[in-house]
Structure formats: C-alpha cells, structure tokens
N, C-alpha and C positions, 0 to 999 in steps of 0.2 A: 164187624167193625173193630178195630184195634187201633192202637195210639203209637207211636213213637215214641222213645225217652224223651224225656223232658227235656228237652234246651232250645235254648234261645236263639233264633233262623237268623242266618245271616242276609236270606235272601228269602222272594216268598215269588210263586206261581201267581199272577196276575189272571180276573176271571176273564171270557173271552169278552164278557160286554163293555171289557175296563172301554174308559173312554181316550185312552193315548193308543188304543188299537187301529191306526187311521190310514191304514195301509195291507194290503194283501198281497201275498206272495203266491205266482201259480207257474205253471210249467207246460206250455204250450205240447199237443203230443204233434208227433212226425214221424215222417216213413221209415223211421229204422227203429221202429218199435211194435208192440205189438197192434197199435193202432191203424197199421197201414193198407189195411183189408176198409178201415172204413172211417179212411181218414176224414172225408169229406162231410159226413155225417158229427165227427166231434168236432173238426171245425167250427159248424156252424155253433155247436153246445159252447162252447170256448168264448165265440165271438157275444152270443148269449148271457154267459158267466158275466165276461170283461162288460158288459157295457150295464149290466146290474150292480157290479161295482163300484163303477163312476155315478151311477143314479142314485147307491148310496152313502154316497160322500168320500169315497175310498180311493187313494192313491192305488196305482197297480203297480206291480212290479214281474212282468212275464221273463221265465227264462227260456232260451230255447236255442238250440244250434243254429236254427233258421230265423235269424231276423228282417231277413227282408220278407220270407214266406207271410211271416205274421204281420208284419205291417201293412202289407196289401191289404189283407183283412178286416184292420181295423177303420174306424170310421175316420174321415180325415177332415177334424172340425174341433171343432176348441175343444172336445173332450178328451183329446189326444196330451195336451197338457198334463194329464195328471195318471199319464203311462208312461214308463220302463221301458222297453225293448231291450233285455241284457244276454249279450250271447253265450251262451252255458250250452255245455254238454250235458244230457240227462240220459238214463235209461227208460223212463216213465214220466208220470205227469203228476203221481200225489206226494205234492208236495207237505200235507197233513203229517208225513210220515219220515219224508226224511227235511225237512226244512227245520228251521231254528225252534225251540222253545225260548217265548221270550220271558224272563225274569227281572224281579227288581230288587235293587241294593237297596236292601234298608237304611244304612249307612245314611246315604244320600235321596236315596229316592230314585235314583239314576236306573234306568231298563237296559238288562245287557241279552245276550245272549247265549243258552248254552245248545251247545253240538254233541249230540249222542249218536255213536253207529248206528246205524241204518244196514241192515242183511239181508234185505229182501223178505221181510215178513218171515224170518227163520229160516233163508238159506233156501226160501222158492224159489224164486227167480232175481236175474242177474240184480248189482246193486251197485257197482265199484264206483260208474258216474254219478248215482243218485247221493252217496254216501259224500262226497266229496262237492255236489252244489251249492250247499252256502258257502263254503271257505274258497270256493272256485270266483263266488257272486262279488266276495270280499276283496279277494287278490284283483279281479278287473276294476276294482271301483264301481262298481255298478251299486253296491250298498258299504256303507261307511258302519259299523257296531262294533262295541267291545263286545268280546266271544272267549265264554270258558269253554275248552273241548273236555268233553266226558267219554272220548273215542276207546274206553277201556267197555264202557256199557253200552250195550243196544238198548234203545228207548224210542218207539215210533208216539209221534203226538195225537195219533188217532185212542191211542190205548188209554188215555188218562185225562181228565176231566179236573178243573179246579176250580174252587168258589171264590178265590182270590182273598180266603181268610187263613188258608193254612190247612185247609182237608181236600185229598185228590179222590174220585172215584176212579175206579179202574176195574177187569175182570181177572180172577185168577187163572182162566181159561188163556189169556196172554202172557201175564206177566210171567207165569211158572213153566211156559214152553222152555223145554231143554234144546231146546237149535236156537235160544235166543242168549240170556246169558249163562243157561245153567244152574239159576237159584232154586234152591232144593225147597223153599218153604218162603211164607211170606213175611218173614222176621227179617230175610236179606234183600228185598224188593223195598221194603220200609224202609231198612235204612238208607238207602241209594236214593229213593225219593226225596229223603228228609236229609242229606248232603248235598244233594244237585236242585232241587227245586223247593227246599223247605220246607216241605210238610210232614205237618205236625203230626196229622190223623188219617188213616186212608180205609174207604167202605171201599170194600170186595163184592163185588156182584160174582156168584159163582154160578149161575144160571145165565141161559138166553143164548141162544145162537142162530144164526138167521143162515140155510143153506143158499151155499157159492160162494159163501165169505171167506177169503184167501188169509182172513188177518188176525185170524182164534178167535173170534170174540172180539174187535176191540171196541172198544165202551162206547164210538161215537156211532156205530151202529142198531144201541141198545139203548143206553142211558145218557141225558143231559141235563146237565148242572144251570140252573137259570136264578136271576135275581129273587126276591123275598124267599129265600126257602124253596126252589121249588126244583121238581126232576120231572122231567119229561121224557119218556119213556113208551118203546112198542108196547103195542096191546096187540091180539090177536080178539078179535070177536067173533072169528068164526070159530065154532067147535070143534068143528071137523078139519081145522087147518093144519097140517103136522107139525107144523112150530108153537100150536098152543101149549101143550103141555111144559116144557120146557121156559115158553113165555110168563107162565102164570107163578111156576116157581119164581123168576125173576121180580115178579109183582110183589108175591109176598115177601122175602128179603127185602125190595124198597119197602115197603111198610114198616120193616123190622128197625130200619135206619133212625137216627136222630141230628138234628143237625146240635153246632156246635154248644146250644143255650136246651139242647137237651130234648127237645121237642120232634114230632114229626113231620117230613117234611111234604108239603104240599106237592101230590102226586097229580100227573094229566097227563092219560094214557092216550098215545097217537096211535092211530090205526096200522096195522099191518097192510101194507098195499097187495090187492090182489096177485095172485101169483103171476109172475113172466118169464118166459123160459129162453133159452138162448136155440140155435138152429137144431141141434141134438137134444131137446126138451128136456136141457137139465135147467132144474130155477135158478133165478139169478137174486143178489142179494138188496133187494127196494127194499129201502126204509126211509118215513118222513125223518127221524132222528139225525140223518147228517145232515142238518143244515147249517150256514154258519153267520156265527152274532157279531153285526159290527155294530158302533155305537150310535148309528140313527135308523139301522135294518135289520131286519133277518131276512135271510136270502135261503128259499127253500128250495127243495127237488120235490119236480112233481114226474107223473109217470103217464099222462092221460087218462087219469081215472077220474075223471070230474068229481063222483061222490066223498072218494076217498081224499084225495087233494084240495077240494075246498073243505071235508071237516077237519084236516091237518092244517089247514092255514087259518080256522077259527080258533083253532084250539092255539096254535106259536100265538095270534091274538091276545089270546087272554091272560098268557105268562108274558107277552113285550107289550103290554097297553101303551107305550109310548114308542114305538119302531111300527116302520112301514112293513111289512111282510112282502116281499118281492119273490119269484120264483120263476127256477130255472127250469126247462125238461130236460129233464138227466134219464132218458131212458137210451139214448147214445153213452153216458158215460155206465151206465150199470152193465154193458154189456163186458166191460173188462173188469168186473168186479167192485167196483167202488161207487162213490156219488160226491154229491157237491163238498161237503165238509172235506173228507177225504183230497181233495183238490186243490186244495184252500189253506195256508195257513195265517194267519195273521199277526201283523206287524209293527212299529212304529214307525208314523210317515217321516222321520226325524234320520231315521237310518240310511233314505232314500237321494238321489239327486237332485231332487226337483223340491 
C-alpha cells in the first residue's frame, strides 16, 4: 500500500454504489465478432442482463451496429422506456473496459467523464472500434457528458476498484504490463491515477490470477471494494484447486491492507466456482467477484452450480443488506473470457436521452 503526494484532487473516482449510478452502459455482441459461433446462446445471456437491469431500477443504454437486430429481442412493454438502442460500432462487448470512467468535479459536484485508450487488453486483440465508442456514442447524441480524453494512457475499468474516498485497489499484474503503457514501476501508475481519477492512495494486490483470464489480473476478477470497509474477494476452498496457492497469497496481502482511519478491512471470501473448461479442456475464467452494484442491486453471475451460486449470493447478502441480489447465468459469457461486471459499465441516467 502506498500513497500519492500530497495534494489537493481536483476530481475524485466515485464508488460503483454511489447512488447518481442510475444507468448502465453495455454493448450488444454480433456476427462480426468473436461471438458468432454462438451468437444465439449470448443473445439470450444479453436479453437476461437487460431485463435485470430494468428490474433494478436502471436506465440501459445498449450499443451495437445492429439496432434493429436487438430490438426484436427486447421485450416490447413499458420496460422499453427506460432503454437506448444507440447504433455504434464495436469490436467486442465489454464495455467494463473500454467504456467511460465516470468522475466528479469537486469544484461543483458535477460527474464528467474521462476516456483512457483502450488496446485490446495489451495489444491482444483487435481495439480501434472499441477504443473509439464512447466518443463515437457522444458525437450521435445517443449520450450527452462533458469528457476529459486521457487518449495518451491506456486504462481498462475492469483494472481498478474505488471506495469513492480517494483510494483505488488495482493489481500490479495489470497495471505494470509493458504492451499497456510502459510504466516501469508503481510511482508512475500513481501518479496518472492521482491526475486522471484523484486518488490519493492505491493498494496493490500482487497476487491472484484466475486461468483463461485475457486481462493480467484485473482486480474485478479478484477483489471488490464494497460499503462499511469491506472487500470481497475469490477464496479457493478447495486444496487441491491449482489457483489456491496463489489465491491464498492474495488473502494474506488483503489482511495486510488498512483502510483510510487505519484499521482492517472487513474481509468475505467468495467461493471459487468449480472448474469449467471451454471445447479443448482449457479452464475458463468463473469468478462470483464480477458482479456489478447499482444502487437498489447487485446483479451477479452465476454458473449452474447451485451450491457454489447460492453461498456467493448469501455472502453479496451480507456486504449489500439493503440491495436485491439478482443473477445473471454468465456461463455463455465466460466462454469468451469475461463475465457480467466486465460487460457492464455504469453511468449517470442524466447523460442519457430519455
């Protein structure tokens, strides 16, 4: 854990529970991606997503070259009111990563938005449309926000975590990738945090990594920042799992953590979901940890594990005592490497048309 110089933030990371969070931004996938071996199957995951969004009070805001594809789709009944249909070009669908970071002006109080490159998770795979859909969402008028571009830094929002006080959790397993920006050491990841998103303090999680994970580590497959103090975080219970060893170092470092009044913070280890392997029996990357907090739910990925999925949805319980826990089956989206959070970014419904 290390601090930033001292000065005074002009702008601060807002936590994902804030409550102006009243809108989600997602990205329909389609046949010219990699999704088109089994399209029909994320369809349905999609159509899923969207209508757990509206059950949680949440504005949608879907991008997607195919608008009328996706409207067919959706239900057509007064839930429709409080969806988007905006026609964008994308390469992908997680928007977690190349969509907005939203910020607020101290100044005023005012939420803008800032735009970091997007490279394809270090120059994996393709990026050009993704890197360019919010500013693309901007110019149709599909979303109205003021927008600082950071297009000199690659920054995915899956990598970093905020408690909406001024401390980011992140892994150094991401942020120090040399095909992202080239920072040699975590003195220069600090300061970029603490000029673009304000923070003051950032824990490094240098442990943990879940195999099939395309994104180094990033922190929303590991660790989550939640109200009173708390992280919620994979646990492996089985011994014999080959992610444990590496999981448990992760444990201990969160234990090592303080939050900002100095104290420990209130740990709840989510299970590691049994393994699932893709057609060539390599695992794929299930974790309850991507789920994502709007301010009257949390909307989880479950995988058909009954045991494993309702003790992950007792447990989000007991860190959201006041949110519905709703859940999605993301085992159509983990087949291209990601899960619900990852797909997901959230917004202000204030940005939107409607």
């Amino acid at each position: 854990m290390t601090k930033t110089e001292s000065t005074i933030p002009r702008r601060i990371m807002p936590a994902e529970w804030d409550a102006r969070f009243d809108a989600t931004l997602i990205a329909w996938p389609h046949r010219d991606t990699d999704w088109a071996d089994m399209l029909d199957d994320v369809d349905s995951c999609y159509t899923e997503l969207t209508r757990a969004l509206v059950r949680a009070g949440q504005k949608v805001i879907i991008a997607t070259p195919e608008p009328d594809r996706v409207a067919a789709m959706l239900p057509d009944d007064s839930t429709r009111e409080n969806i988007v249909i905006a026609r964008c070009q994308t390469n992908d669908t997680w928007t977690r990563d190349y969509g907005p970071i939203t910020v607020e002006e101290l100044a005023d109080g005012s939420l803008s938005a800032v735009a970091y490159k997007f490279n394809g998770w270090g120059l994996k795979f393709p990026s050009d449309k993704d890197n360019l859909a919010f500013l693309s969402l901007i110019a149709s008028k599909a979303v109205k926000a003021p927008v600082a571009l950071r297009k000199r830094y690659v920054l995915e929002g899956g990598s970093i975590e905020s408690d909406g006080a001024g401390t980011i959790l992140t892994t150094s397993e991401c942020m120090l990738s040399v095909n992202r920006n080239g920072f040699i050491n975590k003195e220069e990841v600090e300061r970029e945090l603490a000029a673009g998103l304000g923070a003051c303090r950032v824990l490094w999680l240098d442990h943990g990594a879940l195999k099939g994970d395309d994104t180094d580590s990033h922190v929303d497959t590991l660790a989550r920042l939640a109200p009173g103090d708390t992280i919620l975080y994979v646990k492996s219970y089985n011994p014999a799992d080959s992610h444990t060893p590496s999981l448990d170092k992760m444990e201990e470092q969160l234990k090592e953590f303080r939050t900002h009044a100095g104290n420990p913070y209130n740990l709840i280890g989510l299970p590691l979901p049994s393994p699932i392997h893709d057609e060539n029996g390599d695992r794929l990357p299930a974790t309850y940890a991507n789920f994502l907090i709007t301010p009257k739910a949390v909307i989880m990925p479950v995988y058909g594990q009954p045991r494993n999925d309702e003790m992950a949805t007792n447990m989000l319980s007991i860190a959201f005592p006041d949110h519905e826990i709703l859940t999605v089956d993301c085992r159509a989206l983990i087949r291209q490497h990601g899960s619900l959070h990852c797909a997901t970014m959230q917004i202000p419904a204030s940005w939107l048309p409607i």
